[in-house]
C-alpha positions as CSV (number, residue, x, y, z in Angstrom):
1,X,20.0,55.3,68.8
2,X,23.7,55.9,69.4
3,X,23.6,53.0,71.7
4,X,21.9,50.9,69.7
5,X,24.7,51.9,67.1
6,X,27.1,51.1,69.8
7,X,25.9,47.5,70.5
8,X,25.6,46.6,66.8
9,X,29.1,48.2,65.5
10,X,29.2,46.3,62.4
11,X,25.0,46.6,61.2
12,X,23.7,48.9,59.0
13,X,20.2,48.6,60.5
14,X,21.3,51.6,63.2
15,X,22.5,53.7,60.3
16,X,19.5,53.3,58.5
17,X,17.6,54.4,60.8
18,X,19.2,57.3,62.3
19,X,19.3,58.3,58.2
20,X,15.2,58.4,58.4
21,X,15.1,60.1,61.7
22,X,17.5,62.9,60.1
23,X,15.8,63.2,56.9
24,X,12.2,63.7,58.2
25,X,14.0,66.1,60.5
26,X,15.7,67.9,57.8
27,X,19.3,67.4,59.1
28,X,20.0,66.3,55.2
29,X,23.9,66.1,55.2
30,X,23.9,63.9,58.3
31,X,21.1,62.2,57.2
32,X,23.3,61.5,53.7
33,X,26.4,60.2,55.6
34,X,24.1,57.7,58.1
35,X,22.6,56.3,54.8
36,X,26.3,55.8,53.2
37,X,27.4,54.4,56.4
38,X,24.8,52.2,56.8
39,X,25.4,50.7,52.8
40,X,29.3,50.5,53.7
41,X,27.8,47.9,56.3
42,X,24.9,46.7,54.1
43,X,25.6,47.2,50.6
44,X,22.6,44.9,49.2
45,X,19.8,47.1,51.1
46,X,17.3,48.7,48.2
47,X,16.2,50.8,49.8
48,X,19.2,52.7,51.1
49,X,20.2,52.9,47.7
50,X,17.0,55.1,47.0
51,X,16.6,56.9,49.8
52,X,20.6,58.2,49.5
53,X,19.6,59.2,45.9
54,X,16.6,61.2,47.5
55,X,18.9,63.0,49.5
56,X,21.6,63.9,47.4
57,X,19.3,65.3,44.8
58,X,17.4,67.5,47.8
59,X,21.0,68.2,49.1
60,X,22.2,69.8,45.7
61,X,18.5,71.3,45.9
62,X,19.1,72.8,49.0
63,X,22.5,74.9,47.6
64,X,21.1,76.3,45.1
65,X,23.8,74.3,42.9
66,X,23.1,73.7,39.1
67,X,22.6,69.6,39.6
68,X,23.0,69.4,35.4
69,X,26.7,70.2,36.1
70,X,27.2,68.5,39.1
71,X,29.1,65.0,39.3
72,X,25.7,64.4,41.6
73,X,23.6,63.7,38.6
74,X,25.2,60.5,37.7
75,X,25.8,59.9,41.4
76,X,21.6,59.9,41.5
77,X,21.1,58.2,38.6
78,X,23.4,55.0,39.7
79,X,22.2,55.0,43.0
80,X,18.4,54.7,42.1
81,X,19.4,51.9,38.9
82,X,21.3,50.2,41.9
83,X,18.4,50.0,44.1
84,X,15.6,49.1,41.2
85,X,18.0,46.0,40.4
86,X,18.0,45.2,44.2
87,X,14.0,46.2,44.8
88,X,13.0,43.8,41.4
89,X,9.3,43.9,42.6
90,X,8.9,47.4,43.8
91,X,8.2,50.2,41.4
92,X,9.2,53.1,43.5
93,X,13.2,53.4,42.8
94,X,12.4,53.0,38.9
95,X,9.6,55.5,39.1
96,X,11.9,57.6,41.0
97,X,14.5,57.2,38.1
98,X,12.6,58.3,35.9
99,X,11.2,61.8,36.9
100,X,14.8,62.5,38.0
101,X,15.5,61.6,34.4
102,X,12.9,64.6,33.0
103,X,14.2,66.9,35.2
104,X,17.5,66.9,34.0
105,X,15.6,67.4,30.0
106,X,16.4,63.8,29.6
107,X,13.3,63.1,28.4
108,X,13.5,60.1,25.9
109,X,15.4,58.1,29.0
110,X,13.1,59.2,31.1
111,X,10.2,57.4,28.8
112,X,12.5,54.6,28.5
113,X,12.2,54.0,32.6
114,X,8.7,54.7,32.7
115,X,6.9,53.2,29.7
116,X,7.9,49.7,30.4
117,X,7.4,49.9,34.3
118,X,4.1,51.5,33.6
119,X,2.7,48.4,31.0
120,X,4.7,45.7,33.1
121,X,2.2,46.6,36.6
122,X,-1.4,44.9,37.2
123,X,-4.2,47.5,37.7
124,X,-4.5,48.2,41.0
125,X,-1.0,47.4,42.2
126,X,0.8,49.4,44.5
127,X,2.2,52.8,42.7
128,X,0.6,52.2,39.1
129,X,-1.6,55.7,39.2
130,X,1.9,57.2,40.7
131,X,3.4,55.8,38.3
132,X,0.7,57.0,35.6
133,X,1.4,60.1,36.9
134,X,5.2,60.9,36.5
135,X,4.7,59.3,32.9
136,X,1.9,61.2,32.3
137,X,3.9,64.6,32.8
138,X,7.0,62.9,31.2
139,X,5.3,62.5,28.0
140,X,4.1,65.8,27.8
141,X,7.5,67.5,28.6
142,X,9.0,65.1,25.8
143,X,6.4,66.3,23.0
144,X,3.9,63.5,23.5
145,X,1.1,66.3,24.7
146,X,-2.0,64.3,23.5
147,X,-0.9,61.0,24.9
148,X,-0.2,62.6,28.4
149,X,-3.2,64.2,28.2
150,X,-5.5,60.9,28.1
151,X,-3.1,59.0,30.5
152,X,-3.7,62.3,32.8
153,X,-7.1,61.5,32.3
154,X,-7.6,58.2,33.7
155,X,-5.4,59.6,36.5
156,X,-8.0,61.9,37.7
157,X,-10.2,59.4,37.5
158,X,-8.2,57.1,39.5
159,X,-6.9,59.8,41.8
160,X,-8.1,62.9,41.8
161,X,-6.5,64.1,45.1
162,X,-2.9,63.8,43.7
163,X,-3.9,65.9,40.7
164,X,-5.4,68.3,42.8
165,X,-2.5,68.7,45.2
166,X,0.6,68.6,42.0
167,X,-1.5,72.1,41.1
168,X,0.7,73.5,44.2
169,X,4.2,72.5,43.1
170,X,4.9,74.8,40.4
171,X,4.1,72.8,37.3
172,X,4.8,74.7,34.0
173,X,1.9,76.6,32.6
174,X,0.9,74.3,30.1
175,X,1.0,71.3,32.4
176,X,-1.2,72.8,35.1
177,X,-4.1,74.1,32.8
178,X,-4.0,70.1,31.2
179,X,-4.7,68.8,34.8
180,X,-6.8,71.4,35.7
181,X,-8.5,70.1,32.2
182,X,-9.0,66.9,33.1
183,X,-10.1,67.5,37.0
184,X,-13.1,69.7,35.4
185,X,-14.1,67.2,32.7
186,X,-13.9,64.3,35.3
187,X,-17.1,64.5,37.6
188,X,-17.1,61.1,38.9
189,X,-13.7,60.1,40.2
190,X,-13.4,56.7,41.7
191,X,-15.1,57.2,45.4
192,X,-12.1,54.6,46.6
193,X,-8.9,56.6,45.7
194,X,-7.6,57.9,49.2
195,X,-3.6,58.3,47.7
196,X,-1.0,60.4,50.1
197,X,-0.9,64.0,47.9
198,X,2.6,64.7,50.0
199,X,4.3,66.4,46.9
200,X,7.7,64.9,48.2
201,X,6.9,61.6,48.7
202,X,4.0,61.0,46.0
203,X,4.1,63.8,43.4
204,X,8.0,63.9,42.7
205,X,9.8,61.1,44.6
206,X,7.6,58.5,45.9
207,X,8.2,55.4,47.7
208,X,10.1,53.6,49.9
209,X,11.3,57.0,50.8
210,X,12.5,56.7,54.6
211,X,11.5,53.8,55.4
């Protein structure tokens, strides 16, 4: 990889992928400075954009640091509205927004980002039930309990391995008890739904993650 960074001096595609090598190996500050090196080459690469936003938020993660007073949060939150504008047809960096968005208690935002993505995608299109699924929790965070609830419920119908594997990432009482709800009312899940239940890619920042 360093030769091939060597050889191209002045391409980000190096860069980018020594980020992904780094990242899946957990080397997250190196991994961070290969993804800004590769956008100071290539600053109209998507997904760059989103996986730097990834990084930074599982950096600040990492030390323990209060992201809500960290100059990070905005950081994040420019980073992924960067690469949604860049990535027009792919729902991930958006989706991605707006979990980040809840996190942080900005809930109403958060439903702003999600709502509209969520009613803009064809059934069946890649990400919709992931999608489903970070607006489902958002609503409920925000207040909207009952109408979390039934969009939870067409998620386990859709997907009842990602339901079954967010029961393992430390949801909040409440939240946990709904799913479980609606996995044990739903005995006939769709037969097709095969979705990656990796909590970091799929359950709280899914996507183009990496890649």
């Amino acid at each position: 990889m360093e030769e091939q960074i060597r050889a191209e001096p002045t391409s980000g595609l190096p860069y980018m992928a020594r980020g992904r090598v780094l990242a899946q190996t957990g080397d997250t500050q190196e991994a961070i400075k290969a993804f800004r090196d590769a956008l100071a080459m290539q600053p109209s690469h998507g997904s760059s954009y989103n996986n730097l936003a990834l990084l930074l938020k599982r950096s600040v993660n990492e030390r323990l640091v209060n992201l809500r007073s960290s100059e990070m949060v905005e950081e994040v939150i420019k980073h992924y509205k960067t690469a949604a504008a860049l990535l027009p047809g792919n729902p991930h960096p958006s989706s991605n927004l707006g979990i980040f968005l809840s996190t942080q208690g900005r809930h109403q935002e958060a439903l702003d980002v999600l709502e509209p993505l969520f009613k803009s995608m064809v059934h069946g299109s890649p990400g919709m039930v992931e999608t489903a699924y970070n607006l489902a929790l958002v609503r409920s965070n925000s207040g909207k309990v009952e109408s979390g609830n039934e969009l939870l419920k067409w998620v386990t119908h859709e997907a009842p391995e990602l339901c079954q594997a967010s029961l393992m990432l430390g949801r909040s009482h409440m939240q946990v008890m709904c799913i479980q709800s609606c996995l044990n009312s739903n005995p006939n899940p769709n037969p097709n739904s095969n979705p990656n239940p990796n909590p970091e890619l799929n359950l709280v920042d899914w996507g183009e993650c990496y890649r």
